[in-house]
C-alpha positions as CSV (number, residue, x, y, z in Angstrom):
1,X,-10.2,32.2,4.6
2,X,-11.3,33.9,1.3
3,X,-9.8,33.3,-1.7
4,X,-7.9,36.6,-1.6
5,X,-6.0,35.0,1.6
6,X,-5.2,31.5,0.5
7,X,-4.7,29.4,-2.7
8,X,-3.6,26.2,-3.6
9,X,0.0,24.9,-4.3
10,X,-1.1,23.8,-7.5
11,X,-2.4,26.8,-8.4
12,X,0.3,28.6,-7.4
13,X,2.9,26.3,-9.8
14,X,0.4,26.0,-12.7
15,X,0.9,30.1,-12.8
16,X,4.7,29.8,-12.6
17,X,5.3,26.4,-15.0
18,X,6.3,28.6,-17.7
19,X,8.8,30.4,-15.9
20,X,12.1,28.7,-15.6
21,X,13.9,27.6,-12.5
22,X,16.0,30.4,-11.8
23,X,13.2,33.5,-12.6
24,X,13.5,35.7,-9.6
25,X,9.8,36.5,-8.2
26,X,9.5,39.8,-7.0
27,X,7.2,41.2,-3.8
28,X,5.9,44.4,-4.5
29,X,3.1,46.9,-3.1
30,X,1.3,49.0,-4.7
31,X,2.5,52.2,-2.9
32,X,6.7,52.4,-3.2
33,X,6.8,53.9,0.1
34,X,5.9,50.9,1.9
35,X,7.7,48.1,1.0
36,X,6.8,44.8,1.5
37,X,9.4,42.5,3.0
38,X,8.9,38.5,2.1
39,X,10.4,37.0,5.6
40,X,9.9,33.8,5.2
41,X,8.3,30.1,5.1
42,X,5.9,28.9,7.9
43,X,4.3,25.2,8.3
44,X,0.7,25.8,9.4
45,X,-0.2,22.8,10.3
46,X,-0.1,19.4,7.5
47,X,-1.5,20.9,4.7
48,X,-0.9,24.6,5.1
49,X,2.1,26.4,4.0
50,X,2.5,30.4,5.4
51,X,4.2,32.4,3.5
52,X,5.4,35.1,6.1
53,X,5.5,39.1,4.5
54,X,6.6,42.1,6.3
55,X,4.9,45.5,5.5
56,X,7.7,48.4,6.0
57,X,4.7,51.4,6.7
58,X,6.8,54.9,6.2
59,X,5.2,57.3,8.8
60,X,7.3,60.9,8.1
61,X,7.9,62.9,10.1
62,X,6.4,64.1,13.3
């Protein structure tokens, strides 16, 4: 995995640990139209968490 695909929890907190508890994070993409969708949380094994996203692709019309 490259570093763009995984990071560690620590990481992760050290970013939030100024935020408090009950901050809201939000799951956005960088085109509106397409939403992303944050489905859930997935072991992967012992030390592997998978945080599971949905991408909501907008085709149009036909």
């Amino acid at each position: 995995m490259t570093r763009e695909e995984s990071m560690r929890l620590g990481e992760l907190r050290e970013m939030l640990s100024r935020y408090p508890e009950d901050a809201r994070l939000l799951f956005r993409c960088p085109d509106e139209a397409n939403p992303l969708e944050f489905v859930g949380i997935e072991e992967n094994g012992v030390d592997t968490v998978h945080l599971k996203f949905r991408l909501n692709v907008y085709k149009g019309r036909d």
